[in-house]
Each structure stands twice: as C-alpha cells, then as structure tokens.
C-alpha positions in Angstrom: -4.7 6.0 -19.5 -8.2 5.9 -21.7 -8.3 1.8 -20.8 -8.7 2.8 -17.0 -11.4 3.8 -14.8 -11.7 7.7 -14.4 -12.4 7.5 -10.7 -13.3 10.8 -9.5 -15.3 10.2 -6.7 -12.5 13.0 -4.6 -14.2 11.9 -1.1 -13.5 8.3 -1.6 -10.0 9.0 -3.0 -9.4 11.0 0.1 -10.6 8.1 2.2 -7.8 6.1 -0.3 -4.9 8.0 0.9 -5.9 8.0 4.6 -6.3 4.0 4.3 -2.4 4.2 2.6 -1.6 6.1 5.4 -2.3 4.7 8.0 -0.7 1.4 6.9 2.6 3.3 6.7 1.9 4.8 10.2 1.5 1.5 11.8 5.5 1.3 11.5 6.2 4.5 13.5 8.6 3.8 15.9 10.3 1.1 14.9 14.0 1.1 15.1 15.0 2.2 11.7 11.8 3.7 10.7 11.5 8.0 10.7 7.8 8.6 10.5 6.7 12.4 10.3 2.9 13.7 9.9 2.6 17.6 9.2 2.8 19.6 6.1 4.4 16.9 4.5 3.7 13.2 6.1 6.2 10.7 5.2 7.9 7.9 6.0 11.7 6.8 5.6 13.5 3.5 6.3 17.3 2.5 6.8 16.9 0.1 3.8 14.2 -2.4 4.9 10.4 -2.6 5.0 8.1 -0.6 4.5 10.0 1.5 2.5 10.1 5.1 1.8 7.5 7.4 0.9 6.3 11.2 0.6 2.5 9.9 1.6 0.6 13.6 1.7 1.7 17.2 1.2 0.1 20.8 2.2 2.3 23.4 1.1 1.5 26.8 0.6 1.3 27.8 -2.6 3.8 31.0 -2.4 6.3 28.7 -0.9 6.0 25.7 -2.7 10.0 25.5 -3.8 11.0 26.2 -0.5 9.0 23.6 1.1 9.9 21.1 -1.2 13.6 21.7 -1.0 13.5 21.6 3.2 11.6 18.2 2.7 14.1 16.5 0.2 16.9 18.1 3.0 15.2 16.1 5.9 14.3 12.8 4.4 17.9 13.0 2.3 19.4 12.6 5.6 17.7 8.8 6.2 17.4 7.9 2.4 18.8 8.7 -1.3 15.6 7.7 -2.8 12.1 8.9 -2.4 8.6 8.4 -4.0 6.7 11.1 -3.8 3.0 10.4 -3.9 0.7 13.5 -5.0 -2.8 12.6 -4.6 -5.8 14.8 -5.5 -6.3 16.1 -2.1 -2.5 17.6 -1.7 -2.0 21.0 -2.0 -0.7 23.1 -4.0 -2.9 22.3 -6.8 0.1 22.6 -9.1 2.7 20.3 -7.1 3.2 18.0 -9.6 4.0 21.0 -11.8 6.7 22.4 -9.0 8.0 19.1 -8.5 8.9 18.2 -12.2 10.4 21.7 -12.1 12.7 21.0 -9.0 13.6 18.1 -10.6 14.9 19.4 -13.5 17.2 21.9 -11.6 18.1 19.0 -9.5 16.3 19.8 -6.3 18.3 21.7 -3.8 21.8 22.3 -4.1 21.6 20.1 -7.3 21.9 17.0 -5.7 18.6 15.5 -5.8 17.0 14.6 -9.6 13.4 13.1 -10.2 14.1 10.0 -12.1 10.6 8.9 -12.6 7.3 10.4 -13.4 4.3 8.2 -13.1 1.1 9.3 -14.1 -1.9 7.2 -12.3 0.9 4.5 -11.0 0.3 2.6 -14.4 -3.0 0.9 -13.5 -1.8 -0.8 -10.7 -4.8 0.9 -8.9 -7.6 -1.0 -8.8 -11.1 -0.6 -7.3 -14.3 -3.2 -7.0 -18.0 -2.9 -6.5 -18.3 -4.8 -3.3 -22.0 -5.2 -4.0 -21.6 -7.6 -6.5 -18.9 -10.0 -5.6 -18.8 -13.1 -8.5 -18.9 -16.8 -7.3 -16.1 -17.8 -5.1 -12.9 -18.8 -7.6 -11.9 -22.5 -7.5 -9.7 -24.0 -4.7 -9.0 -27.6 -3.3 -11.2 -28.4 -0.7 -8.0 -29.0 1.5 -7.9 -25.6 1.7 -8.6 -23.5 4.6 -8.5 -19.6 5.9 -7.2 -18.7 9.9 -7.7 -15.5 11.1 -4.3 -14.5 13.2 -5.1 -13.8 16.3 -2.2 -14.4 18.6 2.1 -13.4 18.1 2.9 -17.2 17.3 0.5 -17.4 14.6 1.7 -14.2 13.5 5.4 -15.3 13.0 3.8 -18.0 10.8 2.0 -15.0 8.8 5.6 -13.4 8.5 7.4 -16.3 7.0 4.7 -17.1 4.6 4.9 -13.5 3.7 8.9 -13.5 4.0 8.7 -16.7 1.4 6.0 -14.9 -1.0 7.9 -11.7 -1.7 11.3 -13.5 -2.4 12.7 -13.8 1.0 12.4 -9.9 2.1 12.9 -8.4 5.7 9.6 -9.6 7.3 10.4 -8.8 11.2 9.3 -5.1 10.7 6.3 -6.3 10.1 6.0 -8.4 13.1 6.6 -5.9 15.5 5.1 -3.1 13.9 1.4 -5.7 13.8 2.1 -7.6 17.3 2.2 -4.2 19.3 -1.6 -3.3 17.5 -2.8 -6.5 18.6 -5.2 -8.9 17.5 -8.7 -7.7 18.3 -12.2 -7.9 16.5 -12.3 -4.6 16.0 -8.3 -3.5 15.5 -7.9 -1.8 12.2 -6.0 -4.6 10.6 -6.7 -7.9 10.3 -4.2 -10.8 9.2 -4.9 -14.1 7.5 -3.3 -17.6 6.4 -4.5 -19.6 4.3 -3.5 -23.6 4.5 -3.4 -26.0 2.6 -4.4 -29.0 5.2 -1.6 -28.2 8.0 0.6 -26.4 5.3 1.1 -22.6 5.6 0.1 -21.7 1.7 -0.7 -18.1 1.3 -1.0 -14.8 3.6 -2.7 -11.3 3.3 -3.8 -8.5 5.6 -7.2 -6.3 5.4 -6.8 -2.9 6.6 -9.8 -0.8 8.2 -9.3 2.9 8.0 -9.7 6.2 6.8 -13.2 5.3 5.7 -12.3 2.7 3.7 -11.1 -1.0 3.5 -8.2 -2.7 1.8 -6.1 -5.1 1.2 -2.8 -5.6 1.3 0.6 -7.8 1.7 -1.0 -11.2 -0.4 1.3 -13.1 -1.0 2.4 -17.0 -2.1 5.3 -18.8 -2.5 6.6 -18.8 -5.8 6.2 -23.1 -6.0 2.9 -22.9 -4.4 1.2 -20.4 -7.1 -1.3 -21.2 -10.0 -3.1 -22.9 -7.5 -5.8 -20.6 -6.8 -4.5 -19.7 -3.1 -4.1 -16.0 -3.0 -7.3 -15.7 -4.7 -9.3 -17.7 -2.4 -7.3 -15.2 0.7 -8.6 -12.8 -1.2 -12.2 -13.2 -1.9 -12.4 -14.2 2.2 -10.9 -10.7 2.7 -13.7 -9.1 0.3 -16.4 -11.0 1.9 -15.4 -9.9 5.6 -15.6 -5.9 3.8 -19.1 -7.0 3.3 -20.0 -8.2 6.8 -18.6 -5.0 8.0 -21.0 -3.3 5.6 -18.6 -2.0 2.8 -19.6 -1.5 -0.5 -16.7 -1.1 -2.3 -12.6 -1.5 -2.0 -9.7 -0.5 -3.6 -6.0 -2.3 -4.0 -2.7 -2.0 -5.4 -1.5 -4.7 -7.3 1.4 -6.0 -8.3 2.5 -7.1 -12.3 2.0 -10.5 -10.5 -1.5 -10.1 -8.5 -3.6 -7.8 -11.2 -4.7 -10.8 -13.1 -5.7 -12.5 -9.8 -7.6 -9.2 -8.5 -9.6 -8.9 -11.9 -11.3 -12.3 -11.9 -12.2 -11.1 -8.7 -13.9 -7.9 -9.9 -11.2 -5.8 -9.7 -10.6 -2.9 -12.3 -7.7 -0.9 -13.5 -8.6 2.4 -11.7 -7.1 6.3 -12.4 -7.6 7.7 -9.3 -5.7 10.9 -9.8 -2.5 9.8 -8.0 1.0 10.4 -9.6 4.0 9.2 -8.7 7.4 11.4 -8.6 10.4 9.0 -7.8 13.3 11.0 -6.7 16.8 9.9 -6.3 20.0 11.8 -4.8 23.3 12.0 -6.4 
C-alpha cells in the first residue's frame, strides 16, 4: 500500500463511485440483468456481462447485520458470487468491519463465506493529472481513431471488444449502449481505432457523476505491443480536456497498467475495498 497514491480528495472519490455506477446502471433492464438502487444498489447477472456487484451501501448502523444478511438473501437468488465494493462514502463507517465478521459466521444461515478481502483493489486504481498530458505515445501513421456514432459501427466496436477480452459475451453491451444512443452530449462515448480499414483496438469514455473515465480498452491479443490501445487512449484523455476536465481516474487491468502509466497514470488508494463473497 505505501507505493500508492493516498488519494483522499472524499468529493472526488464520491464523484468516482457515481461514474462506476452509472456504467453498471446503463445495463438495467436487460434480459438477464437485476439492477436495484436503494440502501444497497447493486447489480446481478445470469452469468454474463457486466457482472455482479454490491456498487454502494447505506445501512443503518444499529442494523447493519440485518441489512447485510437480507442483501446476500436477494442477490443469492440471481448469483452465488458477489463483490462487494465499500467505498469511503458507504455507510456504516465500520461495514468493512461487519462484513469480515458476517463472513466469518458464514453470512446468513451459514451459507454464504467471504473468500476475498481486498484492501485498495491492489493498485489497480489509478488516477492522472489531466493538466499535464505527456506527448502523444508512438503509433503508425496508418492509424486512425472513429468515434461510433451509429448501431452498425457499434457491432464493429462489440467484436473488437468481444476479440480483445478473449472472446466474452459482447451483445450485452450492444444493447445496453444502442438504446443510449449516440449523441454529442450522451454520457458515453465509444471509439475504434484502425489500422488503415482494419478494426485494431476499442474503448469507451464515460461522462458522469462529476467525473470522466475510461473504460472497456481493449486489443486483440495478435494485434498488441503495437501501441494501439495507448493511442485509443490518449484520444480519450484529450477529449476529457476539450470537455474541460482536469483530471481522470481508471481501473486497469494486470494487462493495461503498464500502458496507462506511460500515459500519466498512477497507482492510486482511493479508500475502496473489495469483499468477494461466494455461496456454498
């Protein structure tokens, strides 16, 4: 933990989670996908994207057990795995405490167990100084960035995507980004990146919550170490800037962290911690 950034700016962290959020919101609907906002807001999947997560919890503090016990209950009827996300901002101020202790007596009726406790997600958080982007990284010059801005560019987004994360269901996606549409001033923006007329690399910026990120970069395993998702990258950081943003935020993959820090990027403790449950 002493190699990352104490970030403790708790507005901006706040402005974090809402960002996460509302990604995971953007799925609501979807056959499949349970998506509940309230004391505890949290999203649960029938096994495919965008997976399952406790995103924000208010409990009262005199009924924290309880509350935690009804919400393992009512997601454990769509999933038998859950990660719990506690950031700064969720209440009680000791529900990471009560959370360890449920899952040491196995949750209720003993049949849920916390399996993994993650304290600041490992530096996969990582924030940048959008004031002081470095030089654009190195790319061929047959490269080249398209906005999406229509659904058939969009399925060409999704199987990029698709063939970047190993082949994963993509179609969520689709539908869940079609329906928002593609305007100027929509909350999320999608790009692809080409190599001449060849679909290379992918990514999508997300506006919200008071902050800007990005998410979902992703290359083709036999089209990496060629400076692709970078470039996406950097375009996405320089759009944050038209729109007047002075800093972002990101979570990065084993694979991407390298990538993000020649871009600026930092390891970054923002107070988050991660409580991965599983049932049985």
């Amino acid at each position: 933990m002493s190699s990352l950034l104490q970030f403790t700016d708790l507005t901006k962290v706040n402005q974090i989670q809402e960002n996460f959020i509302t990604y995971f919101r953007i799925f609501a609907g979807l056959p499949g996908v349970r998506y509940v906002e309230g004391a505890a807001t949290w999203i649960a999947t029938d096994g495919g994207a965008p997976g399952t997560q406790m995103l924000k919890s208010d409990f009262p503090s005199d009924a924290v057990d309880q509350y935690i016990d009804a919400v393992l209950v009512e997601m454990g009827q769509y999933t038998s795995a859950i990660d719990w996300m506690v950031f700064p901002g969720c209440r009680p101020a000791h529900l990471g405490e009560r959370l360890a202790a449920r899952g040491r007596a196995g949750g209720p009726d003993g049949k849920w167990r916390l399996v993994g406790d993650i304290p600041g997600l490992g530096g996969n958080w990582m924030v940048v100084d959008l004031t002081d982007l470095p030089s654009a990284p190195p790319v061929s010059e047959r490269f080249h960035i398209v906005r999406v801005n229509d659904e058939q560019m969009l399925e060409t987004w999704r199987q990029i995507s698709s063939d970047g994360f190993g082949g994963g269901e993509y179609h969520n996606f689709q539908q869940a980004y079609a329906r928002h549409g593609f305007a100027q001033d929509a909350l999320k923006h999608h790009y692809i990146g080409y190599l001449d007329e060849q679909p290379v690399t992918s990514g999508t910026l997300l506006l919200a919550g008071g902050s800007a990120s990005i998410y979902n970069v992703s290359t083709p395993a036999q089209l990496r170490r060629q400076g692709f998702g970078g470039a996406i990258t950097y375009a996405m950081m320089q759009e944050m800037c038209r729109r007047d943003y002075t800093w972002s935020w990101i979570w990065g993959s084993q694979l991407g962290k390298s990538v993000y820090a020649r871009l600026g990027f930092v390891p970054a403790d923002f107070g988050v911690r991660e409580y991965q449950w599983r049932r049985g």
